[in-house]
C-alpha positions as CSV (number, residue, x, y, z in Angstrom):
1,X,-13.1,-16.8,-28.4
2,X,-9.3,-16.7,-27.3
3,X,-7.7,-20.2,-26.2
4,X,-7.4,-20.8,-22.8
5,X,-3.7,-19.7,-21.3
6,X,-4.0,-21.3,-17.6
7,X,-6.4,-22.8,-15.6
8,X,-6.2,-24.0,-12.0
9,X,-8.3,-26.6,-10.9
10,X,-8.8,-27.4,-7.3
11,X,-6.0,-25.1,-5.6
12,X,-6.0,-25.7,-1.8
13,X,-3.3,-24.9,0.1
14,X,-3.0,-24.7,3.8
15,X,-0.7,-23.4,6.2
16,X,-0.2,-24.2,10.4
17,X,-3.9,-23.4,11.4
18,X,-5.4,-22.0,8.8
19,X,-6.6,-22.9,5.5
20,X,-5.4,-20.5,2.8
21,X,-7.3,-21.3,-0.2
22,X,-10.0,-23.7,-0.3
23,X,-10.4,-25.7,-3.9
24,X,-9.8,-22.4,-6.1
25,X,-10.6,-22.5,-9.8
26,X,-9.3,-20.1,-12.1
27,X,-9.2,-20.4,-15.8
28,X,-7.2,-17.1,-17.6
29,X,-8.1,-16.6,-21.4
30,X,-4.7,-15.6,-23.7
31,X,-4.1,-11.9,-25.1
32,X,-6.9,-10.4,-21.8
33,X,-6.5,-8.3,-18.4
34,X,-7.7,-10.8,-16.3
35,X,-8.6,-9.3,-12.6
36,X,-8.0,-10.9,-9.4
37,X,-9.9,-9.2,-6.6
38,X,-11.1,-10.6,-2.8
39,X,-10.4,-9.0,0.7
40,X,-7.3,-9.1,2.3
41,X,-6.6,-12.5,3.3
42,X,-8.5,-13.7,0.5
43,X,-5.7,-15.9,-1.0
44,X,-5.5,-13.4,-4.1
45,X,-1.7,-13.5,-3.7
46,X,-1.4,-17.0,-1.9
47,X,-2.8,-18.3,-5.3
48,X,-0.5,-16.3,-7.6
49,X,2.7,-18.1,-5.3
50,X,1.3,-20.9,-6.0
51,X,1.3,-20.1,-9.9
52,X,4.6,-19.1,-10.1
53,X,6.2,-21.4,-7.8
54,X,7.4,-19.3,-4.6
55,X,5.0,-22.9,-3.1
56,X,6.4,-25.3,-5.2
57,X,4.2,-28.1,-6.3
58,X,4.0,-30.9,-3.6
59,X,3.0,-28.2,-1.3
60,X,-0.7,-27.9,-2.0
61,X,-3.0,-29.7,-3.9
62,X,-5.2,-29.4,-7.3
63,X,-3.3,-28.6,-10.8
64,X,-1.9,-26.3,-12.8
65,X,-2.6,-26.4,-16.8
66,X,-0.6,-23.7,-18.9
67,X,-0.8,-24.0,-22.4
68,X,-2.5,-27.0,-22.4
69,X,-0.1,-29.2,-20.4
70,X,-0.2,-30.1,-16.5
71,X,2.4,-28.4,-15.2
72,X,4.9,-28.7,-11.6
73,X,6.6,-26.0,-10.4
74,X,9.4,-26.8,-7.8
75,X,11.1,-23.1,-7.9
76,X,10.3,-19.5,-9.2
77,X,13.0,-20.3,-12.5
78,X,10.6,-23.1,-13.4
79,X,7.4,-20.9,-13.7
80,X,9.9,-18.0,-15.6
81,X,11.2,-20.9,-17.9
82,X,7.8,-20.7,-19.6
83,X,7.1,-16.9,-19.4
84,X,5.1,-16.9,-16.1
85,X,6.7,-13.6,-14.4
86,X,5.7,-12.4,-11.3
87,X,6.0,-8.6,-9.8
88,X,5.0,-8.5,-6.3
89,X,3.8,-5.4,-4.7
90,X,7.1,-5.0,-2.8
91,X,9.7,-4.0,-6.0
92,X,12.7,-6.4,-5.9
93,X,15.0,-4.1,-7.3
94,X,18.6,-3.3,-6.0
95,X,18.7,0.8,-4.9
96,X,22.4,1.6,-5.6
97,X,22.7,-0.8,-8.8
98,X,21.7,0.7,-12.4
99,X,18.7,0.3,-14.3
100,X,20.6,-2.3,-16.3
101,X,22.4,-4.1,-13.6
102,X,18.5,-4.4,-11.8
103,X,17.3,-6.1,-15.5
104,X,19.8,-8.2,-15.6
105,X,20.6,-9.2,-12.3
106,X,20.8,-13.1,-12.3
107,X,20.0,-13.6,-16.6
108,X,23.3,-11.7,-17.4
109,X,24.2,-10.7,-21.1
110,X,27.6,-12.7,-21.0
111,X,30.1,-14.4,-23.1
112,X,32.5,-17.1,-21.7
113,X,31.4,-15.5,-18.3
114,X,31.7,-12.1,-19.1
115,X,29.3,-9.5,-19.3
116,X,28.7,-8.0,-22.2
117,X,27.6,-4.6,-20.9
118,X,27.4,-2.9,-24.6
119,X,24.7,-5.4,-25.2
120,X,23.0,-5.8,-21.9
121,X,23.1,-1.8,-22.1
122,X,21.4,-1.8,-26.0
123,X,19.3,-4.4,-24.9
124,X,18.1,-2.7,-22.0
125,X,17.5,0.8,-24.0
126,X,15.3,-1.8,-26.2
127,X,13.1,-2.6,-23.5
128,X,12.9,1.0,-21.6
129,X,11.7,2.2,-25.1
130,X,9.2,-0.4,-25.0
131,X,7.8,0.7,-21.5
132,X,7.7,4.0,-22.2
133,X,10.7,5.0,-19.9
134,X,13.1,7.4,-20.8
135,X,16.0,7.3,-18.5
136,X,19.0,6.1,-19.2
137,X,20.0,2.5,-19.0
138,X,22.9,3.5,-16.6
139,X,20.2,6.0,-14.0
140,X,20.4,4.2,-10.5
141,X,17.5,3.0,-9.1
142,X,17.4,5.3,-6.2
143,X,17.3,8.0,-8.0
144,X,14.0,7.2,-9.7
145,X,10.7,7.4,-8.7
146,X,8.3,4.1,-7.6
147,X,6.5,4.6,-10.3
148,X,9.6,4.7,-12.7
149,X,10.4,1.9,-10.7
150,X,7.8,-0.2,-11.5
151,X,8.1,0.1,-15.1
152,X,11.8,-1.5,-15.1
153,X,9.9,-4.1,-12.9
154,X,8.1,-4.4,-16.1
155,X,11.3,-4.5,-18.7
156,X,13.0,-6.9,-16.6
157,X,9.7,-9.4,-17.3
158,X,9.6,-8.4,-20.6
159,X,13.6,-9.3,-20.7
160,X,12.7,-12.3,-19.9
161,X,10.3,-13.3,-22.4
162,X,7.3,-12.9,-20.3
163,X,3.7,-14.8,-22.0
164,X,1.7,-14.2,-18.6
165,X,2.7,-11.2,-16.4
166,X,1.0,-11.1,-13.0
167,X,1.0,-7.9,-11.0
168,X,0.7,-7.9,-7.8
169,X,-1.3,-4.3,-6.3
170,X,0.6,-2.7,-9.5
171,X,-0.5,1.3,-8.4
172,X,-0.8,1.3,-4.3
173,X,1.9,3.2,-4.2
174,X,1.5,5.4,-7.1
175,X,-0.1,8.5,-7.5
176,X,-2.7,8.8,-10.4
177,X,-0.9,9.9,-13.1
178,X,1.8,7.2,-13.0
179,X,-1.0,5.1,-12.1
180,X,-3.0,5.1,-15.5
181,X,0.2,5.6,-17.5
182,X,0.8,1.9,-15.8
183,X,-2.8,0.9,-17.0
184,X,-2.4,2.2,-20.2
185,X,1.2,0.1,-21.2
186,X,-1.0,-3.4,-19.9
187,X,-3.6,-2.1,-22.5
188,X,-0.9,-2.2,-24.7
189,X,0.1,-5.1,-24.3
190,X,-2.9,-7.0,-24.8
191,X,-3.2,-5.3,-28.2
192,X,0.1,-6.7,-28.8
193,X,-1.1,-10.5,-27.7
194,X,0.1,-10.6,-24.1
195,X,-1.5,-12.2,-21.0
196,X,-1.9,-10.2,-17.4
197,X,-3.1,-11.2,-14.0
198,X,-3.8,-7.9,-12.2
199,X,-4.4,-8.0,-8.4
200,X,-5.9,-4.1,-7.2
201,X,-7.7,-3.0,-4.5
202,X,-8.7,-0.1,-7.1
203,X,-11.8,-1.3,-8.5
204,X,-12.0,1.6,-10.7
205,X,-9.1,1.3,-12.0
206,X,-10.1,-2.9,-12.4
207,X,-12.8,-1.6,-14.1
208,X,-11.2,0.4,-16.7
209,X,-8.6,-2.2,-17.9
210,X,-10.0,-6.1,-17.6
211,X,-11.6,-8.1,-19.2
212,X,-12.7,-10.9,-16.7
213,X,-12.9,-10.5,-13.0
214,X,-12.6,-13.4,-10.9
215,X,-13.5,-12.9,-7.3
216,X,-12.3,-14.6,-4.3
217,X,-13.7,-14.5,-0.5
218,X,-12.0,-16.7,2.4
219,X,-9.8,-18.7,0.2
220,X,-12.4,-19.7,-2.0
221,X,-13.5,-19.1,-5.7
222,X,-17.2,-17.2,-5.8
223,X,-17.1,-16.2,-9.7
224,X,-15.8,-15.1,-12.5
225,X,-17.6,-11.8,-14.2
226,X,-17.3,-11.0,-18.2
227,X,-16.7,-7.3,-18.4
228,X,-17.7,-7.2,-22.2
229,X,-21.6,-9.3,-21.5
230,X,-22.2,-7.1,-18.6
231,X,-22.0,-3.7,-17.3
232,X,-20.3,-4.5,-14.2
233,X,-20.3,-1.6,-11.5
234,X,-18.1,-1.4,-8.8
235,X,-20.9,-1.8,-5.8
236,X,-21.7,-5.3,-7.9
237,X,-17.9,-6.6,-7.2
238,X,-17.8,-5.1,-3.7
239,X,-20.8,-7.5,-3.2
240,X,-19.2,-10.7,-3.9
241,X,-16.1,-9.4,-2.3
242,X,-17.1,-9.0,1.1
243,X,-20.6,-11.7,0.9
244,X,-22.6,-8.6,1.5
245,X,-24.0,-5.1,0.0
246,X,-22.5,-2.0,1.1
247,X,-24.5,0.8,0.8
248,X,-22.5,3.3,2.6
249,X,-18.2,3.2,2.0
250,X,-17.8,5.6,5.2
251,X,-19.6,5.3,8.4
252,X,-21.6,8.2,9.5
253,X,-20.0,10.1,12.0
254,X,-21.7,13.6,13.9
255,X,-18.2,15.5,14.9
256,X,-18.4,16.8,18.3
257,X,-15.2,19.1,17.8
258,X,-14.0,20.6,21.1
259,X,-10.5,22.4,22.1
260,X,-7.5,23.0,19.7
261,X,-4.8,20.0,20.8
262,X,-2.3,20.4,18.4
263,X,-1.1,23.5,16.5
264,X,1.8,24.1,14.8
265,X,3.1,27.4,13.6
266,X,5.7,28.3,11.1
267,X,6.9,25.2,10.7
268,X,9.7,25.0,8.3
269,X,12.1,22.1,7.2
270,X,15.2,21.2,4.7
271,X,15.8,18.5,3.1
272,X,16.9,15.3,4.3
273,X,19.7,14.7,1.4
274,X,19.7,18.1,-0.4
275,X,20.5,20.0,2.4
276,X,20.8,23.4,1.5
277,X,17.2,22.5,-0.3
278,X,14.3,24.0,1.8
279,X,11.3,21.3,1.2
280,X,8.5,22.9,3.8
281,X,7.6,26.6,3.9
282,X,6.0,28.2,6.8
283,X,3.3,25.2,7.6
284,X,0.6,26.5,9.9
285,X,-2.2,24.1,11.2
286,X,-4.5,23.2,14.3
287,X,-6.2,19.6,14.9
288,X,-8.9,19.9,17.8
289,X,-10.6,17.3,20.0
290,X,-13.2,14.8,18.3
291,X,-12.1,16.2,15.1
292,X,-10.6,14.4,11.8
293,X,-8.4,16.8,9.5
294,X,-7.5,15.4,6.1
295,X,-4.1,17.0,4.8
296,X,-4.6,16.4,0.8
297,X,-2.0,17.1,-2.1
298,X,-0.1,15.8,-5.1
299,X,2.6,13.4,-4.2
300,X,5.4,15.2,-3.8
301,X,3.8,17.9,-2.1
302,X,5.5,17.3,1.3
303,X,2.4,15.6,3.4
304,X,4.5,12.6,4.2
305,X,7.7,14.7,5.1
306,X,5.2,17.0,7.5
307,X,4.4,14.4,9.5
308,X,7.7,12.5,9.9
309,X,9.6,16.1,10.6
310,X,6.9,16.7,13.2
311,X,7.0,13.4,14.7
312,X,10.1,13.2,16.3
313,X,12.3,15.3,13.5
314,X,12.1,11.4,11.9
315,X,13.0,13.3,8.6
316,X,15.0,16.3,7.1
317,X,17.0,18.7,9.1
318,X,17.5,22.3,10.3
319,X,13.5,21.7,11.4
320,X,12.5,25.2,13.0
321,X,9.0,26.3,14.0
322,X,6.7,26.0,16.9
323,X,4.6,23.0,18.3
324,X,1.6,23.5,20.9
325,X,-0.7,21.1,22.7
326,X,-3.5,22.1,24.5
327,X,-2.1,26.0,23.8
328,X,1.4,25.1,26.2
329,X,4.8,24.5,24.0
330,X,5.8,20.9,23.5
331,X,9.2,19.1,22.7
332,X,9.0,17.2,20.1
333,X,12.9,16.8,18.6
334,X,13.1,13.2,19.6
335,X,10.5,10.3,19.1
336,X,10.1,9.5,22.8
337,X,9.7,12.8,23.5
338,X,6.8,13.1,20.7
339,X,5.0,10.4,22.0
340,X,5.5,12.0,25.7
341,X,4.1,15.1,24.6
342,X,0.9,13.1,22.9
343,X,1.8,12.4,19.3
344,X,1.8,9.2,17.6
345,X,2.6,8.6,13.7
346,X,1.4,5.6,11.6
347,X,3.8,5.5,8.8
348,X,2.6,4.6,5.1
349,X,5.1,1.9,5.3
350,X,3.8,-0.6,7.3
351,X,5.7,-3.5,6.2
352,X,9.5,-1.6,6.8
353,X,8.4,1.0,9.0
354,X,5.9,0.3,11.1
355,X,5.8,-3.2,11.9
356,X,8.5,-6.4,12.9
357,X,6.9,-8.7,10.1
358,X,9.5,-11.7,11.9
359,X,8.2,-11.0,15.1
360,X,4.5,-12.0,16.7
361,X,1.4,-9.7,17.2
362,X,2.2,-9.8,21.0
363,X,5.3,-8.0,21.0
364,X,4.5,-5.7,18.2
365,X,1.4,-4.2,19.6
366,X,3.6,-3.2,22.6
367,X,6.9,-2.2,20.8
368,X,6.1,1.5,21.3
369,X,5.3,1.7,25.0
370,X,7.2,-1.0,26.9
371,X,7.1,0.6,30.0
372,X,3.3,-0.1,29.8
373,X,4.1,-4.1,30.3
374,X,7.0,-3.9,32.5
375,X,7.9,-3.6,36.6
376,X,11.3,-1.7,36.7
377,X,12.9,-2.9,33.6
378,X,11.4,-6.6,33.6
379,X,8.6,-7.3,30.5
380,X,5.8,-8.6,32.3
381,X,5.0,-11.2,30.0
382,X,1.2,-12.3,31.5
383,X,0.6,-8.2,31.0
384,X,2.0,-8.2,27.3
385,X,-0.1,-10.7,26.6
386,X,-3.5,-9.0,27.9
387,X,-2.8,-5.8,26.5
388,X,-2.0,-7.7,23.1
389,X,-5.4,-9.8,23.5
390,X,-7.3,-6.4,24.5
391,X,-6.7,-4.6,21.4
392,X,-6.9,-7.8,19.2
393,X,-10.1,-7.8,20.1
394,X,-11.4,-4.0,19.9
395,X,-9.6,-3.8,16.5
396,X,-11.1,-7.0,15.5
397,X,-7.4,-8.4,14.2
398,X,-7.9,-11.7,12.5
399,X,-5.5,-14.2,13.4
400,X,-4.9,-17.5,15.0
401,X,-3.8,-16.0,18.1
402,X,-1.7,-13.0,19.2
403,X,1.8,-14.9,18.8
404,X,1.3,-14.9,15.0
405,X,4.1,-13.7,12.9
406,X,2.9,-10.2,11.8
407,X,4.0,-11.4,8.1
408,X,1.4,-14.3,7.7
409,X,-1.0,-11.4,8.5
410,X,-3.2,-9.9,5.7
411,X,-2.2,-6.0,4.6
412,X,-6.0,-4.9,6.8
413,X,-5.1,-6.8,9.9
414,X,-1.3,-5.8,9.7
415,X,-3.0,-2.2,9.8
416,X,-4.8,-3.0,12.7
417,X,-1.2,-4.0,14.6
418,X,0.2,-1.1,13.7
419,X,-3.1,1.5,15.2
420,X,-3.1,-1.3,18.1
421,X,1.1,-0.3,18.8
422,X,0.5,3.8,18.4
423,X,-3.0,3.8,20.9
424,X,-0.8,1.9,23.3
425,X,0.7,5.0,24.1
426,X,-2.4,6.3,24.8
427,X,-2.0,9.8,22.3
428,X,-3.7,12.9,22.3
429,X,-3.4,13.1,18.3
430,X,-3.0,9.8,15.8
431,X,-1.5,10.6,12.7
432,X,-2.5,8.3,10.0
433,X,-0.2,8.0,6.7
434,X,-2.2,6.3,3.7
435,X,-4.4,4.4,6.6
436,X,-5.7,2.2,4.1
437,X,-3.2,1.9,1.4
438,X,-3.3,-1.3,-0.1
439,X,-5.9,-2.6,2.1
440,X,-9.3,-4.1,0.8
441,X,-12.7,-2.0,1.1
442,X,-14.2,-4.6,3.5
443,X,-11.3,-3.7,5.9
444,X,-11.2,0.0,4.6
445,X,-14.7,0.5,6.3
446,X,-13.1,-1.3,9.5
447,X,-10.5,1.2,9.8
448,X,-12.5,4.3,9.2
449,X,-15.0,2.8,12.0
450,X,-11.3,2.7,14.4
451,X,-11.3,6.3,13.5
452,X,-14.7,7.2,14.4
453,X,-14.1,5.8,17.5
454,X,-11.2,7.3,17.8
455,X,-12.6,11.0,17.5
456,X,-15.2,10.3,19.7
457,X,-13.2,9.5,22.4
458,X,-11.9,13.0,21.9
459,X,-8.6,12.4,20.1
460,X,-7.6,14.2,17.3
461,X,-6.8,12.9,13.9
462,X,-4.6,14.0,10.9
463,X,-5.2,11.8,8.5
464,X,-2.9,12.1,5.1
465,X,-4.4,10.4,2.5
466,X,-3.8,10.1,-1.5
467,X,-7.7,9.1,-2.4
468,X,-9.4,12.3,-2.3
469,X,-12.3,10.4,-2.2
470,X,-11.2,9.1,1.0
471,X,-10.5,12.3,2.6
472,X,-13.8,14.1,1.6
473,X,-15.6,10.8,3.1
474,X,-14.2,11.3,6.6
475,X,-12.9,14.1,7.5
476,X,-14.2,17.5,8.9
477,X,-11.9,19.9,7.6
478,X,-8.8,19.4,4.9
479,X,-5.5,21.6,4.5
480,X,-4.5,21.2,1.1
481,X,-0.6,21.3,0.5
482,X,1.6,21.7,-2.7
483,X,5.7,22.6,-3.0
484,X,5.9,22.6,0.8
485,X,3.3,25.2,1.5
486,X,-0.5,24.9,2.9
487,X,-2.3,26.3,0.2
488,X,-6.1,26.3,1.6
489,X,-8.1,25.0,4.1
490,X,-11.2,23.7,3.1
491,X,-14.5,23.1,5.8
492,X,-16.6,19.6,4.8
493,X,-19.5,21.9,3.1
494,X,-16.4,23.4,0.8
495,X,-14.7,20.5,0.0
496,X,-14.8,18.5,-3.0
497,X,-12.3,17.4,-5.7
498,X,-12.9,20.1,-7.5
499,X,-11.7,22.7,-5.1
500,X,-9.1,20.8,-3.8
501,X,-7.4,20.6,-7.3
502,X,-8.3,23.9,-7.8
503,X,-6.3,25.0,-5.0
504,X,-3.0,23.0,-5.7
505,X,-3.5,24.4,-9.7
506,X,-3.8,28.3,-8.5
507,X,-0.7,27.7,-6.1
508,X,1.4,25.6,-8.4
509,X,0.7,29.4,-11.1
510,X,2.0,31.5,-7.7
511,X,5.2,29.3,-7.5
């Protein structure tokens, strides 16, 4: 039996109204994957701030033992001093600085003030080699992938020493290759002696990798499973996740599909940056009434950049092609006049893109249709507020009230604001970007119920999604795109992971 690394004891911490984590315990063995997992809101990540100091110790109560000592952290430097490193799911890296720059940023390789960059250069082809990355020390970080990304995440806490690294939703935004190359380098190092905290939402994934899973639900501790005494299944976690079984991860829906709303014909788009690169190809689809349409593929494929060029011309340029609701021609080259002609995106980025985290629930639910809440060009602020409250409500948003900062929010109800903004506007179609990336599957099943809803009010849904599991468990139909180019079109009998690899193999031989 390993020696114990860390244990806390008694974590509560509490912020304005709300009680974040109620007398947690955790004890963390050294050299093992140890999983965190909960809901959102939790206190999964709460706890880990507390661990490393972004709370500094005064601000909650209960201890922290790390190697056998009690141990106060006033700052983030205190935490690093003894090898606690942190990587949260949003990458702190600076884009237009070099992979070394990023490593080093703040623990320089100097001399007398001045930085060595032969060493810090060396040192940081060391570490790359180490995670398995093979660009070159000087690559800027823009010009890298997030997966790519997250592994100099990874160099710059081995850089620093790291004894206990805690990652924070590691693979939400990685596709599944990068995602168990990322799993792999953690099994790694634990063969090599090294400690991990791994929060995921991917309970597969949880499963493949740790050792112990401890479980949280409303800020408290429920238990602690040993994944080498037991066979553990996934259903089993989900259970003392959400206080409850769950015998059914999508809500049964009977599809009462009615007239074509959206088609769009020939659509074809260059690239944003490159642009004498053409990125789509001719992209033909329909979405009808009451009807959910999945549009699966590798990432990469062009999903995302389908959507935002459609919505708005939000991305690439010399967009041509044709756009049709309800069979008459619609303008759609501007965002107002997208969601005049019925269309409404919610972006995959909900935290830079869809939401203002340093603004209240309130005014982000009506950010999109102001003129809803307004006589002339005055807010009517009694209005705002009742619309706000209404959808709080029907999406079931859990907070303290609606003038909650939209960052104290979990990832689920953060979701939930960003549907609430986009129905505002009352669309014909909702397209829904990685709808529940990130999100636990407690408020997974809350957002696919939204959807239901949705379609049987007679909207139509385009739902993007990277979890093909996901997509074959809600939707009615499913385009399936790769390089730019719809490459099938599969009916809910035909669908299954199968084909839809299948598909985007065959085309990827054509191209």
């Amino acid at each position: 039996m390993s020696k114990t690394l860390l244990e806390m004891r008694g974590i509560t911490k509490t912020f304005p109204g709300v009680k974040a984590l109620d007398n947690v315990n955790l004890k963390v063995r050294e050299g093992e994957i140890h999983a965190l997992v909960g809901e959102n809101g939790a206190g999964k990540s709460t706890l880990m701030k507390v661990l490393s100091g972004v709370y500094p110790a005064g601000s909650y109560e209960g201890e922290i033992h790390f190697d056998g000592e009690v141990r106060r952290f006033s700052t983030i430097s205190d935490s690093e001093h003894l090898g606690i490193i942190i990587i949260h799911q949003e990458l702190a890296l600076v884009p237009l600085l070099s992979i070394a720059e990023n490593i080093f940023l703040g623990n320089e390789v100097a001399t007398n003030g001045i930085i060595d960059w032969k060493k810090a250069f060396r040192r940081t082809q060391e570490l790359l080699d180490k995670v398995g990355l093979k660009e070159s020390p000087g690559t800027l970080i823009t010009d890298i992938g997030v997966g790519k990304q997250q592994l100099v995440e990874i160099a710059k806490a081995l850089s620093k020493k790291v004894r206990l690294l805690i990652l924070d939703e590691p693979t939400a935004s990685l596709n599944e290759k990068d995602s168990d190359a990322l799993l792999k380098l953690l099994v790694e190092f634990r063969a090599q002696g090294m400690t991990s905290i791994i929060i995921s939402h991917k309970l597969n994934e949880i499963k493949k990798v740790a050792d112990q899973i401890t479980i949280l639900r409303d800020g408290g501790t429920v238990e602690t499973l040993d994944c080498h005494n037991e066979d553990i299944s996934e259903d089993r976690i989900i259970k003392g996740m959400v206080g409850r079984e769950m015998e059914d991860r999508y809500p049964p829906r009977e599809p009462k599909v009615g007239e074509t709303l959206l088609e769009v014909k020939n659509w074809n788009v260059f690239h944003q940056h490159h642009r004498d690169r053409q990125f789509l190809h001719d992209v033909n689809f329909t979405v009808r009434a009451g009807e959910v349409v999945g549009i699966a593929g590798l990432m990469g494929a062009g999903r995302t950049e389908t959507a935002m060029s459609l919505f708005g011309r939000s991305w690439g340029h010399k967009i041509t092609g044709e756009v049709t609701m309800r069979g008459k021609p619609v303008d759609v080259s501007t965002i107002p006049k997208a969601i005049d002609a019925g269309l409404a995106y919610v972006t995959e980025d909900r935290k830079h893109l869809g939401l203002v985290l340093i603004d209240n629930i309130m005014h982000n639910t009506t950010l999109a249709n102001l003129g809803g809440v307004s006589k002339g060009t005055v807010i009517d602020n009694h209005e705002e507020a009742k619309v706000a409250s209404g959808y709080r409500q029907k999406l079931r948003i859990r907070s303290h009230s609606i003038y909650q900062e939209a960052v104290n929010l979990s990832g689920g109800n953060q979701q939930k604001v960003v549907l609430s903004k986009w129905l505002f506007t009352n669309p014909e179609v909702l397209i829904l970007d990685e709808p529940t990336r990130g999100i636990d599957v407690g408020a997974k099943f809350e957002i696919y119920t939204i959807i239901n809803q949705l379609a049987a009010e007679g909207k139509g849904i385009l739902m993007i999604s990277s979890e093909m599991p996901e997509l074959l468990g809600t939707c009615d139909r499913i385009y399936v795109m790769n390089e730019g180019r719809i490459v099938a079109e599969l009916s809910k009998a035909e669908a299954s992971q199968e084909s839809i690899m299948r598909a985007i193999m065959r085309s990827g031989e054509k191209h």
